[in-house]
KEPA-479260 format. One record per residue (C-alpha): residue in one letter; x, y, z. Coordinates in steps of 0.1 Angstrom, whole numbers, plus 5000, padded with zeros to 4 digits. Example, Ala and Ser with C-alpha at 12.3 -4.5 7.8 and 13.67 -1.06 7.14 Angstrom:
# residues 2
+--------+------+------+------+
! residu !    x !    y !    z !
+--------+------+------+------+
!      A ! 5123 ! 4955 ! 5078 !
!      S ! 5137 ! 4989 ! 5071 !
+--------+------+------+------+
# end
This chain:
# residues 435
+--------+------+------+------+
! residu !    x !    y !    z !
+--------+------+------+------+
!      X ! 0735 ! 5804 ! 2303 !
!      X ! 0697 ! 5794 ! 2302 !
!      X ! 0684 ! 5779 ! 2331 !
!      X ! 0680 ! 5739 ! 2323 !
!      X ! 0647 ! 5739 ! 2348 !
!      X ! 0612 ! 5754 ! 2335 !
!      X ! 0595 ! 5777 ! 2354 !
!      X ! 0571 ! 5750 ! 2373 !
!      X ! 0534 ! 5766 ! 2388 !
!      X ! 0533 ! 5763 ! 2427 !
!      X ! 0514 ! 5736 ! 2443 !
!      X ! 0509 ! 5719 ! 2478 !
!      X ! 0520 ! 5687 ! 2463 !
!      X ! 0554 ! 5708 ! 2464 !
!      X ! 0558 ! 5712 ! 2498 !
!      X ! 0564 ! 5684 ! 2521 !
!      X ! 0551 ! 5695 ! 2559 !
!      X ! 0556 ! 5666 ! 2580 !
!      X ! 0563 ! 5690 ! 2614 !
!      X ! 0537 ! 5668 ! 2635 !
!      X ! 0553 ! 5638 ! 2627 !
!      X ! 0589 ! 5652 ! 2641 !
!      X ! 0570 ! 5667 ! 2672 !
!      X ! 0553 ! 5632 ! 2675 !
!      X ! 0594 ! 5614 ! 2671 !
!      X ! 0610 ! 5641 ! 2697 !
!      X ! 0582 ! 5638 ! 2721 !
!      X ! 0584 ! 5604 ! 2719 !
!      X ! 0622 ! 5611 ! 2734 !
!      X ! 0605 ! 5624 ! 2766 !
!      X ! 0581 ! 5598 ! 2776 !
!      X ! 0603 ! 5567 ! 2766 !
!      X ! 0632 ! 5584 ! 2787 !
!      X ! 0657 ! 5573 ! 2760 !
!      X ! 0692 ! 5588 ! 2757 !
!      X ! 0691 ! 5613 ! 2786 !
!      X ! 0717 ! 5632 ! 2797 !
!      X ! 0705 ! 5651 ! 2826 !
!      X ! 0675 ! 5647 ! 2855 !
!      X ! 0657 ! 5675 ! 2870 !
!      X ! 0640 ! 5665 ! 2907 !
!      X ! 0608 ! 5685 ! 2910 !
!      X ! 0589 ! 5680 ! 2947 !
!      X ! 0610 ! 5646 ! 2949 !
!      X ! 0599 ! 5636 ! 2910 !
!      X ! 0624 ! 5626 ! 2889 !
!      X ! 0626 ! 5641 ! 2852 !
!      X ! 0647 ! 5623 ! 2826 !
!      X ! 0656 ! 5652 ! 2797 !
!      X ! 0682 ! 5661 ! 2769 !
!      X ! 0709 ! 5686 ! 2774 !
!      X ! 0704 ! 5692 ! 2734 !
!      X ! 0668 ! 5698 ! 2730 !
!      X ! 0666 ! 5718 ! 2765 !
!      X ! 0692 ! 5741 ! 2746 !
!      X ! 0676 ! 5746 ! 2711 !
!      X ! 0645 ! 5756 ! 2728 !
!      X ! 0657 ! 5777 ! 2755 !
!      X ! 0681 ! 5801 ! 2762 !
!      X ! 0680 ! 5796 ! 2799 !
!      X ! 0686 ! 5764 ! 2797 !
!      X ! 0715 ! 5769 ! 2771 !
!      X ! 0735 ! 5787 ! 2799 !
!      X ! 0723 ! 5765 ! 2829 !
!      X ! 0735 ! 5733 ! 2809 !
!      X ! 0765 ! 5745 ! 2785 !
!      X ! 0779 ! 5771 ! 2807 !
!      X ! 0803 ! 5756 ! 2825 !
!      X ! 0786 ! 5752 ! 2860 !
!      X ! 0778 ! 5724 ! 2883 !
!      X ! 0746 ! 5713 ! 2864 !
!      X ! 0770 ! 5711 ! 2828 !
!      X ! 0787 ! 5678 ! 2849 !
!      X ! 0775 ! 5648 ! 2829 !
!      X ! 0745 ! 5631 ! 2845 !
!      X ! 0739 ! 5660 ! 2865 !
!      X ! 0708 ! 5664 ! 2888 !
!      X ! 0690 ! 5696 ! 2892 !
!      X ! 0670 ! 5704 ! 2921 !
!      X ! 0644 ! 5726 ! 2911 !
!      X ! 0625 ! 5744 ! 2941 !
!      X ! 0600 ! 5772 ! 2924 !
!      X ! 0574 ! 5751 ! 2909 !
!      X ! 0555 ! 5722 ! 2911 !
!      X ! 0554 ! 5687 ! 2894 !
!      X ! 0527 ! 5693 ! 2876 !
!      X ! 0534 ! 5726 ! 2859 !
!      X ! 0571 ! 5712 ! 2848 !
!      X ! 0553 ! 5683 ! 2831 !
!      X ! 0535 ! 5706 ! 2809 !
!      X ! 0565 ! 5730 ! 2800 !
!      X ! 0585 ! 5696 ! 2794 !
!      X ! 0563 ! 5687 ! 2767 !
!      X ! 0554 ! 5716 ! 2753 !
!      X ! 0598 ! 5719 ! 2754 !
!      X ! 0595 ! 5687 ! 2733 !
!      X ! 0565 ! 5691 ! 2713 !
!      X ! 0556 ! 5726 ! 2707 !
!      X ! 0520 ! 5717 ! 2728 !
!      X ! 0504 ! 5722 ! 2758 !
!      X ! 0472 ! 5714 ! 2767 !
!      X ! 0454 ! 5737 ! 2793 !
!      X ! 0421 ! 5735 ! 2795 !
!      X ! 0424 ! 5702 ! 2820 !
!      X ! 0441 ! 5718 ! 2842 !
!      X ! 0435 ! 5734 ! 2876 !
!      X ! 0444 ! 5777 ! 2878 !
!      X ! 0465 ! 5769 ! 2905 !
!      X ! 0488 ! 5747 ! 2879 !
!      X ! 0483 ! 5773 ! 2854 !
!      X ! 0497 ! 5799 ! 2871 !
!      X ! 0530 ! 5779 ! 2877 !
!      X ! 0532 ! 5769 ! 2843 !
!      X ! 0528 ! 5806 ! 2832 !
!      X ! 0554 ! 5817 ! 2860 !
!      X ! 0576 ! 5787 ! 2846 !
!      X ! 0571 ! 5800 ! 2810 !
!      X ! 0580 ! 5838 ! 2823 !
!      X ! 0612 ! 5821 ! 2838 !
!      X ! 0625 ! 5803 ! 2811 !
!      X ! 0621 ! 5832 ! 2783 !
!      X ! 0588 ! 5813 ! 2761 !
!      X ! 0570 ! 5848 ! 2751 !
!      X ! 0550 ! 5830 ! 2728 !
!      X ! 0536 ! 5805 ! 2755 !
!      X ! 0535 ! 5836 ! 2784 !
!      X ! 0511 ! 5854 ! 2756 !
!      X ! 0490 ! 5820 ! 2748 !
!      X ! 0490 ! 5812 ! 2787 !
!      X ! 0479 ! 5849 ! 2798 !
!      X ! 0447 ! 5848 ! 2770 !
!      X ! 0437 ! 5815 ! 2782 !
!      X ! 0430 ! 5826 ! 2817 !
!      X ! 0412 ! 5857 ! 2803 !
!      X ! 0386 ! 5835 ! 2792 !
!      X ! 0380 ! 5816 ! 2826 !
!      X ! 0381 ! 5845 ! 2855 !
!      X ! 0358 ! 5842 ! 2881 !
!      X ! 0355 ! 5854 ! 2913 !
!      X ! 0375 ! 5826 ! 2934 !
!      X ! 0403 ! 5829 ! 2909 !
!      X ! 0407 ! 5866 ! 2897 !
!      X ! 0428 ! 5882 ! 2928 !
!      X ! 0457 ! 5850 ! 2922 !
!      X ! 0458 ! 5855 ! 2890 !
!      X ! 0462 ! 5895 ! 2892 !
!      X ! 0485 ! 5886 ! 2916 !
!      X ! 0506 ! 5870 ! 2888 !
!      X ! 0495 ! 5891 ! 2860 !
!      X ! 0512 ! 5921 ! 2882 !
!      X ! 0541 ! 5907 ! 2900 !
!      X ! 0554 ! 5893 ! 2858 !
!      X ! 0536 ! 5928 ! 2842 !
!      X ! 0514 ! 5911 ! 2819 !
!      X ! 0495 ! 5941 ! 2805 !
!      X ! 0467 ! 5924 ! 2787 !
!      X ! 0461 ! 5895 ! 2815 !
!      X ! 0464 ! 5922 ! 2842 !
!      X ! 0440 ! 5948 ! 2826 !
!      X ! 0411 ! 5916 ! 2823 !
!      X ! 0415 ! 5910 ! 2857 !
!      X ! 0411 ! 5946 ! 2866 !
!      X ! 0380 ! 5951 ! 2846 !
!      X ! 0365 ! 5919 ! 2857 !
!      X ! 0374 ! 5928 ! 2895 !
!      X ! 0358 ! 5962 ! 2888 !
!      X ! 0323 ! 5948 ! 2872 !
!      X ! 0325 ! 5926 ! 2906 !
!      X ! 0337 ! 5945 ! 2935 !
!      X ! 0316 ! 5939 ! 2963 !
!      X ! 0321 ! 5899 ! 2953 !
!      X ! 0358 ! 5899 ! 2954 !
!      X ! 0363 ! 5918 ! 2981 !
!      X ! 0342 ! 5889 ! 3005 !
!      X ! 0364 ! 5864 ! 2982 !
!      X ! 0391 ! 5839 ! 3000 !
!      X ! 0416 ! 5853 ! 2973 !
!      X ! 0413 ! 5885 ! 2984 !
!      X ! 0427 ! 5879 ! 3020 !
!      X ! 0458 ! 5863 ! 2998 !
!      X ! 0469 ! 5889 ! 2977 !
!      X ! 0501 ! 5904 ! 2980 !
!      X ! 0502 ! 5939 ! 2997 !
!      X ! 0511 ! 5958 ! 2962 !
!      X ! 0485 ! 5941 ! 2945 !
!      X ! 0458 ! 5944 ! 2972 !
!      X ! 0467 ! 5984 ! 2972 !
!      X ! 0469 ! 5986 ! 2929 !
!      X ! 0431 ! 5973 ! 2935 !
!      X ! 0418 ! 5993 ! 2956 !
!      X ! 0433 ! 6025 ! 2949 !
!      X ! 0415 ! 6024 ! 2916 !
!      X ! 0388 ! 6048 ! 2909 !
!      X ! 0371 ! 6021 ! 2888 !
!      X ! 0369 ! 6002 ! 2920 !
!      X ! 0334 ! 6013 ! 2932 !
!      X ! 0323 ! 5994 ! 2957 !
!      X ! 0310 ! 6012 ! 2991 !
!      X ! 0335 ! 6026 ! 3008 !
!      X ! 0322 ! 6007 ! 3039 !
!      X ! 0327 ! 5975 ! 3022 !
!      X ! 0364 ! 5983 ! 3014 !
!      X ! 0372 ! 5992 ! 3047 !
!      X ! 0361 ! 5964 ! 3059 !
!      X ! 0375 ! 5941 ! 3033 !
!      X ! 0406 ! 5956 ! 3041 !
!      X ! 0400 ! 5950 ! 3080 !
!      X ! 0398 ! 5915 ! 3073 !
!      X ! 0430 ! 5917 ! 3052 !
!      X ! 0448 ! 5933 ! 3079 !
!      X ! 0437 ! 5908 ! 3104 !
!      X ! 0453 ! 5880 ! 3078 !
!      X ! 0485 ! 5893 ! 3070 !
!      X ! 0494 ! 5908 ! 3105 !
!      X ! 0533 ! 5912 ! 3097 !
!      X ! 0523 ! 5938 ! 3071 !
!      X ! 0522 ! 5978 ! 3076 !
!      X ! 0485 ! 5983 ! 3082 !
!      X ! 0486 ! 6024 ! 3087 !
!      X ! 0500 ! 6019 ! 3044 !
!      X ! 0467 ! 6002 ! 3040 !
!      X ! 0439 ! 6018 ! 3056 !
!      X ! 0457 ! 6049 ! 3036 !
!      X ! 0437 ! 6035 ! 3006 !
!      X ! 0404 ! 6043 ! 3017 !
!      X ! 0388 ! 6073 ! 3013 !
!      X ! 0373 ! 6082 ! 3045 !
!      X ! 0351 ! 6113 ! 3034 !
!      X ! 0331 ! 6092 ! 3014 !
!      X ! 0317 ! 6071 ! 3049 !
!      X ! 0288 ! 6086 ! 3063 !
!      X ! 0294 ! 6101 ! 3096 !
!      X ! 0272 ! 6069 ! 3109 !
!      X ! 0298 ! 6046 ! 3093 !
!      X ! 0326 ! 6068 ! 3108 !
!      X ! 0319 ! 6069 ! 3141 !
!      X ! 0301 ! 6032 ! 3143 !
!      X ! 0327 ! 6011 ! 3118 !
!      X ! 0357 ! 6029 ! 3115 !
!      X ! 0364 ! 6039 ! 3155 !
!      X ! 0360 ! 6009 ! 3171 !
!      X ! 0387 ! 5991 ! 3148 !
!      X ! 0412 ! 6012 ! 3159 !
!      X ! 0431 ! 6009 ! 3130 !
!      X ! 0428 ! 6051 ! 3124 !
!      X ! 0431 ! 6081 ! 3146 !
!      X ! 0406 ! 6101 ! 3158 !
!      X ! 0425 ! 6126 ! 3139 !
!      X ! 0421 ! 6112 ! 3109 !
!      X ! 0381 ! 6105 ! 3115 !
!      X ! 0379 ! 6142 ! 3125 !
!      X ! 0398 ! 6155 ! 3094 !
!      X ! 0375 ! 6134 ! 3069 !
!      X ! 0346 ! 6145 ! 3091 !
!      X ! 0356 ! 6179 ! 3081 !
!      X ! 0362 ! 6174 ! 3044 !
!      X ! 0334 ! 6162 ! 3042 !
!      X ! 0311 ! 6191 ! 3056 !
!      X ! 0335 ! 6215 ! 3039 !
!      X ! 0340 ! 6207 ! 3004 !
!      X ! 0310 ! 6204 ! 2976 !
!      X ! 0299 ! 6173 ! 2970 !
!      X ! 0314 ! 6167 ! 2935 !
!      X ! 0348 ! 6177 ! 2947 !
!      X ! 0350 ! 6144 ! 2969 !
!      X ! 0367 ! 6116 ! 2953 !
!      X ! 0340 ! 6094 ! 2943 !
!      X ! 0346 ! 6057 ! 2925 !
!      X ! 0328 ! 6048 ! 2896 !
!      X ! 0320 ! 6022 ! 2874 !
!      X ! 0342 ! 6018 ! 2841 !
!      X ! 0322 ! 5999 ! 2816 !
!      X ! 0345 ! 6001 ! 2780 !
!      X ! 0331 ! 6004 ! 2749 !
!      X ! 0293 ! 6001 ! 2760 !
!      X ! 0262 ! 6027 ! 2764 !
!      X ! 0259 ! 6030 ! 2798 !
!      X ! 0221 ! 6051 ! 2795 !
!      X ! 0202 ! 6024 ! 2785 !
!      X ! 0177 ! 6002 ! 2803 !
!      X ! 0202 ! 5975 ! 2803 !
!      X ! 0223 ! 5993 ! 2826 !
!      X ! 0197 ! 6009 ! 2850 !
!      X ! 0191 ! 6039 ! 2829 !
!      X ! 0163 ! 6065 ! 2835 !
!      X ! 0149 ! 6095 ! 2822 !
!      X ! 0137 ! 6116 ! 2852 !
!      X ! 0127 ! 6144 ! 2837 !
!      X ! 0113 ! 6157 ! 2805 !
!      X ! 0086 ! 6147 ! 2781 !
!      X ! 0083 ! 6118 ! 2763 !
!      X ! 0108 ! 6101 ! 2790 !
!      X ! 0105 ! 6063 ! 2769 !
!      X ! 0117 ! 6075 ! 2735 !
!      X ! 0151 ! 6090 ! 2751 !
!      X ! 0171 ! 6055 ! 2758 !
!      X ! 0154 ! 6030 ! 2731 !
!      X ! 0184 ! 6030 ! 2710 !
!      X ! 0165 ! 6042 ! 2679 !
!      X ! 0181 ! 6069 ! 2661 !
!      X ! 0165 ! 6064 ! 2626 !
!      X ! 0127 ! 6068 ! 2632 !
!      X ! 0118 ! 6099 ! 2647 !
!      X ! 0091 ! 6129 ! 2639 !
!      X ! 0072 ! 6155 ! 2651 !
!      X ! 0050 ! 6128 ! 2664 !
!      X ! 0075 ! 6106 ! 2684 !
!      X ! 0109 ! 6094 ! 2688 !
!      X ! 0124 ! 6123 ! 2710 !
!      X ! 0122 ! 6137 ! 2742 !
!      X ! 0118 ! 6173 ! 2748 !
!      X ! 0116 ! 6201 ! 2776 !
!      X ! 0102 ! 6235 ! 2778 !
!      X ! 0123 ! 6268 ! 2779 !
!      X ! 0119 ! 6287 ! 2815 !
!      X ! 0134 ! 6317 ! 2823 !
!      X ! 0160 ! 6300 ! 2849 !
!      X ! 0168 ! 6268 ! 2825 !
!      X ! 0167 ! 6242 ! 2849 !
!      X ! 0136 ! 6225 ! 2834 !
!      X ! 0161 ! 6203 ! 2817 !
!      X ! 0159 ! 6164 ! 2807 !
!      X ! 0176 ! 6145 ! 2834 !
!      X ! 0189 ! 6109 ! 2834 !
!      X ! 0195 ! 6095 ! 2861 !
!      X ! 0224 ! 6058 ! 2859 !
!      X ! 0221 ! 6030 ! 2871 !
!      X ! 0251 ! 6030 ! 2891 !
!      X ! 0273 ! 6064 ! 2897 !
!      X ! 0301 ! 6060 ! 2865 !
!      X ! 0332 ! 6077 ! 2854 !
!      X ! 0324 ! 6094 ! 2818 !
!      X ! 0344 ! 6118 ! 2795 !
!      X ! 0324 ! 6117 ! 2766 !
!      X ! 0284 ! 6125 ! 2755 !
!      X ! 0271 ! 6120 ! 2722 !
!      X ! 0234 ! 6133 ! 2717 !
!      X ! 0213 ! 6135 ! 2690 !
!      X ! 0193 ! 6172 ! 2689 !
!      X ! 0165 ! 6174 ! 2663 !
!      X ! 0174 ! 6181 ! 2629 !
!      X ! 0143 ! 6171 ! 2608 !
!      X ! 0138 ! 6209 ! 2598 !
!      X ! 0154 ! 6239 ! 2602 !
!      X ! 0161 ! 6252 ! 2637 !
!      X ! 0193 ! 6248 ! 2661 !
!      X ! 0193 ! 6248 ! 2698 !
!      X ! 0217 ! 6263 ! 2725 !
!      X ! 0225 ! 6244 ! 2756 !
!      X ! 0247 ! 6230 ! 2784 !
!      X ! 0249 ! 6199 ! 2800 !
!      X ! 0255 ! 6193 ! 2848 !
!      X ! 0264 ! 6162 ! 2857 !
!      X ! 0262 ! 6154 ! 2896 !
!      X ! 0260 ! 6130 ! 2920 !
!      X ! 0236 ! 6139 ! 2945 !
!      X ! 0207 ! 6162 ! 2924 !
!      X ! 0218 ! 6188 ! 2945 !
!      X ! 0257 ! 6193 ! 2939 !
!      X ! 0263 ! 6201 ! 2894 !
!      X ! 0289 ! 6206 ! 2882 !
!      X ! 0286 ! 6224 ! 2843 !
!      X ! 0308 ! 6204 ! 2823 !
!      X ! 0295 ! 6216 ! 2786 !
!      X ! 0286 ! 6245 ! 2781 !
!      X ! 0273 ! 6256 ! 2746 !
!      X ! 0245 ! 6283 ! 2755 !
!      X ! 0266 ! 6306 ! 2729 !
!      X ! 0265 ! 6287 ! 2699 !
!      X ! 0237 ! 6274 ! 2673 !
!      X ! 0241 ! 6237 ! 2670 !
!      X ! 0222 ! 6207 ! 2656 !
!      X ! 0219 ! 6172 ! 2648 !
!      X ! 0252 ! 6147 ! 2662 !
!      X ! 0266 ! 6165 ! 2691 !
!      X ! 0305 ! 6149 ! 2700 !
!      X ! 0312 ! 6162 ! 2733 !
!      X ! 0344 ! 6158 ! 2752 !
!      X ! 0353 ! 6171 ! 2789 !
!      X ! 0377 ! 6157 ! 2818 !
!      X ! 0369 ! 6129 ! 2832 !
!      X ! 0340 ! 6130 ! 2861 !
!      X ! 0319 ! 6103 ! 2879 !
!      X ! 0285 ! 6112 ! 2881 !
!      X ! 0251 ! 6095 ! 2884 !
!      X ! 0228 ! 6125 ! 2876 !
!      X ! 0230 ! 6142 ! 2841 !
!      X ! 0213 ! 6174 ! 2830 !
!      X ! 0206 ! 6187 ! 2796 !
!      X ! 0191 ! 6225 ! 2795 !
!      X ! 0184 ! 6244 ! 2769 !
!      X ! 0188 ! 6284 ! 2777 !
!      X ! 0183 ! 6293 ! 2735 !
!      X ! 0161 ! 6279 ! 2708 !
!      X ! 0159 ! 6297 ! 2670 !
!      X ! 0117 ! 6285 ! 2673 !
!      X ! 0109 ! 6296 ! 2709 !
!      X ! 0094 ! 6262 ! 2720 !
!      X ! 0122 ! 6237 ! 2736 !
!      X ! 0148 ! 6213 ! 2737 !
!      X ! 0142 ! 6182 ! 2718 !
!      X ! 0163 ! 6155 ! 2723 !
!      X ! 0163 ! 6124 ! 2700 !
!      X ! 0192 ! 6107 ! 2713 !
!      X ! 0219 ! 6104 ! 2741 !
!      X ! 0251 ! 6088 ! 2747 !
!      X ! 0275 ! 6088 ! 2771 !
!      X ! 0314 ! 6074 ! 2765 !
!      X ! 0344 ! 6073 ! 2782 !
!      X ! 0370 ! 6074 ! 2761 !
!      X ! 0411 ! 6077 ! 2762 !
!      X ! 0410 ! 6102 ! 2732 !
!      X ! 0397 ! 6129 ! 2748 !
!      X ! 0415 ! 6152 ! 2777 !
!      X ! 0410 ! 6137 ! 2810 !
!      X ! 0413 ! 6141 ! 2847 !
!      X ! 0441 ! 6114 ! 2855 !
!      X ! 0413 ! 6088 ! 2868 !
!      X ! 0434 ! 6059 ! 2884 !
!      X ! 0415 ! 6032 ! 2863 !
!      X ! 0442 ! 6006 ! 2861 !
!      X ! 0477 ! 5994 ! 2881 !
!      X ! 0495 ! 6002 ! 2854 !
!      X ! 0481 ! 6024 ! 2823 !
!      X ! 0449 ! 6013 ! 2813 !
!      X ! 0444 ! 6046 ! 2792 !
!      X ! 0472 ! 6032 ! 2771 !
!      X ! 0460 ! 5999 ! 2771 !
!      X ! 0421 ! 6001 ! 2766 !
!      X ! 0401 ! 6024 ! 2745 !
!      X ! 0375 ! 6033 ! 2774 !
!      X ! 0340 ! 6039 ! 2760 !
!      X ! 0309 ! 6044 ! 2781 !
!      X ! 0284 ! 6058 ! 2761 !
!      X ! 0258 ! 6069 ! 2784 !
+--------+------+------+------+
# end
């Protein structure tokens, strides 16, 4: 049998939307208090609501009110004790309405409405919650709201906080928040590697922690910091007197310290994703070499035998290298560098990385191969402020010339496990410091 109706063409005259105008009519239910069939009491504040809508929306809600308990009685009141008045007005209408607005709001009312919407099962309003406070952490709110981020595991709230604590770690250690955090998220902090503040100023950070929560375990906390990377002035002067540490423990990271090399102590470093870390911006330097400027413009398109690179000569022990010294000592797993490849010859070379100029550590090491242009190099994981490019080879006996340098971290390459986030921030992030 042919079909009576024609084919009719699509159009938005075709398709009645009218879902503001029903959240408008069911919101209207909640502030005219009409037809309610249950009260909440929140901080002595009544709320009027419907068993129904509470339901629909909510599966918590659907077992709390139809499930035979005390609070399915008729006219029931329910005591609520976990949140304030403030945060259960917002999940209330956003219950009714579909809306919440939160840019009004204080962060302490934030966080309870996003513990509220963790509660009650709203993913969608956890997710939209969480990337809201993204966008306005600073320093008097980050450590609360990590504190949150980690208690509900929140990967993409918690992972912000962490790289904003990290970019800021000497300010949110002297923070108020910071003497408020809870004892697994104060240690989740600090035992990051990306954490690098001085060690002096986490001790004492944590001193002041210690003093502020005395019921907690304090030998659990000073754990946390790494003693052999105090100087023995800062050992003796700051650590001793607190008494918070034995004199065993000063003597043992006394002896570390005199014993091992110096890039075999287990330095912090800054974690800067997805940026060039050897550039002017961030402190950069060329120390040595020739033509030191042209190394960290960022040009990599107009270069010649006139300018555009930097270069060293050949010697017979190859340490006449081009050095860069960072800004700050950071954690690194990737180099890109751009040798000369405007005519014909190919270099050999290798490439230290330390942290005192004294201490390197080889961590590339192509002296045996004939290479040019785009060099992709990947090693474990290493914080370093010093970086050393030799070249022991050339096919035209004259030197190393340099155009261009990078440095990345980066979670595709094989890594030292760097404690970089509470959770798994190499899962998470893609880490890219190009230096």
């Amino acid at each position: 049998m042919s079909n009576s109706h024609p084919l009719r063409p699509f159009t938005a005259v075709g398709e009645i939307d009218h879902v503001h105008i029903l959240s408008e009519h069911i919101g209207a239910l909640l502030i005219g208090e009409e037809y309610g069939d249950v009260t909440f009491v929140v901080e002595k504040k009544r709320f009027p609501a419907h068993r129904v809508i509470l339901a629909a929306r909510c599966q918590y809600f659907r077992a709390l009110l139809y499930g035979g308990m005390r609070e399915s009685q008729p006219e029931a009141e329910i005591p609520l004790q976990d949140t304030t008045a403030e945060a259960f007005t917002m999940l209330l209408k956003y219950i009714y309405t579909g809306r919440a607005t939160l840019t009004d709001e204080k962060e302490e009312v934030l966080l309870d409405f996003l513990s509220l919407a963790h509660k009650y099962g709203f993913p969608e309003l956890e997710d939209s919650t969480s990337e809201y406070l993204c966008t306005i952490l600073n320093i008097q709110n980050v450590c609360m709201t990590f504190d949150v981020a980690s208690l509900y595991s929140l990967p993409k709230l918690t992972c912000m906080c962490c790289m904003f604590m990290d970019r800021n770690a000497q300010e949110v250690l002297s923070s108020e928040g910071f003497l408020s955090l809870s004892k697994t998220a104060l240690l989740n902090i600090v035992l990051r590697d990306s954490f690098a503040a001085p060690e002096k100023d986490i001790f004492l950070a944590l001193l002041n922690w210690c003093k502020h929560n005395s019921k907690e375990n304090h030998a659990e906390i000073m754990q946390a910091v790494r003693l052999p990377l105090m100087s023995l002035t800062e050992l003796l002067n700051v650590v001793r007197p607190s008494g918070l540490l034995s004199p065993d423990a000063i003597l043992d990271a006394i002896k570390v310290r005199s014993e091992s090399r110096d890039m075999d102590l287990n330095y912090r470093g800054m974690l800067i994703p997805e940026e060039n870390i050897a550039t002017m911006k961030y402190g950069a330097q060329v120390v040595k070499g020739e033509l030191k400027s042209a190394l960290l413009d960022g040009d990599t398109q107009n270069y010649d035998l006139d300018h555009g690179f930097s270069r060293h000569p050949i010697d017979d022990d190859c340490r006449s290298g081009i050095e860069i010294k960072l800004g700050q000592p950071s954690i690194i797993n990737h180099i890109r560098i751009l040798l000369w490849d405007r005519d014909s010859r190919s270099y050999s070379y290798f490439i230290e990385v330390s942290m005192d100029e004294l201490d390197w550590i080889r961590v590339i090491d192509h002296s045996q191969y004939l290479c040019r242009s785009w060099q992709k190099l990947y090693f474990p994981a290493r914080v370093c402020r010093w970086h050393n490019k030799a070249s022991d080879m050339d096919r035209r006996p004259v030197g190393l010339h340099l155009v261009r340098n990078n440095r990345n971290m980066t979670s595709r390459a094989h890594h030292r496990e760097y404690n970089t986030s509470c959770d798994s921030l190499w899962d998470v992030l893609t880490c890219k410091l190009l230096l």
